[in-house]
N, C-alpha and C positions, 0 to 999 in steps of 0.2 A: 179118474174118469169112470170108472166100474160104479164108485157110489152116486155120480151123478145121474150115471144110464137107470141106474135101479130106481131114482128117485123119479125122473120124470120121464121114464122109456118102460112101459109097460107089456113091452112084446122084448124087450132084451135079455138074450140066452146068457143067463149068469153062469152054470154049469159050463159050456164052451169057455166064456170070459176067465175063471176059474183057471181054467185046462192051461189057458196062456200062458196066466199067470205063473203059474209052478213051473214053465218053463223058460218064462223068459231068462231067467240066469242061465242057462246051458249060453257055451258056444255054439253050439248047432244052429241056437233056436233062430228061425228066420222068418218073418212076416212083416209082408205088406199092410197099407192103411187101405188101402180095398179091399183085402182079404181079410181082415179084423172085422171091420164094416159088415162083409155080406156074410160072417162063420156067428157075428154076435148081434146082428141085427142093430148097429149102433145107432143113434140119430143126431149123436150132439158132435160127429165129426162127419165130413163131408168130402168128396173126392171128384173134382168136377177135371174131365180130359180136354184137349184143344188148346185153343189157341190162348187162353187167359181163364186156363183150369189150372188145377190148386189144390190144396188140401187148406179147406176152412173148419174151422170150430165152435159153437156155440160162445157167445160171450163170455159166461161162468168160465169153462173151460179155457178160454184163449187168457181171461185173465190170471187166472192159477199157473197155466204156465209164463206168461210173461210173470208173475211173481218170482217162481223158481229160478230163473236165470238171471233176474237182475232187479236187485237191490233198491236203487232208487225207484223203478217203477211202482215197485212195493207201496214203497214211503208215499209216496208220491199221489195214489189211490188213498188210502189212505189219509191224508191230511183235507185230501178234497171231499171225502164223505163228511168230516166235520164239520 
């Protein structure tokens, strides 16, 4: 997500994103996707509250992680670009 922000997010604090990064391994480490959002300036993930809020993602993104977790989706993308 860091390479994505960099690529098409021109106001994204890599420095902070960084800082994350080196801790996300800790058990400590603890962060929210609104507090990511407002500490790195993110724009390719989104945090909508109420009644049919969510955490949405840019397309790019949403499909990378639907990659990562399941297999057929992968393939699946994939044969359809063909």
């Amino acid at each position: 997500m860091g390479t994505w922000e960099q690529i098409n997010n021109t106001n994204f604090k890599v420095v902070e994103f960084d800082h994350f990064k080196i801790q996300a391994g800790l058990p400590s480490f603890v962060l929210s996707v609104s507090e990511w959002i407002e500490k790195t300036n993110k724009v390719g993930i989104i945090v909508k509250k109420g009644i049919y809020g969510g955490t949405y993602a840019h397309k790019d993104i949403a499909f990378e992680f639907g990659s990562a977790i399941c297999v057929p989706f992968k393939l699946l993308n994939i044969l359809e670009e063909k």
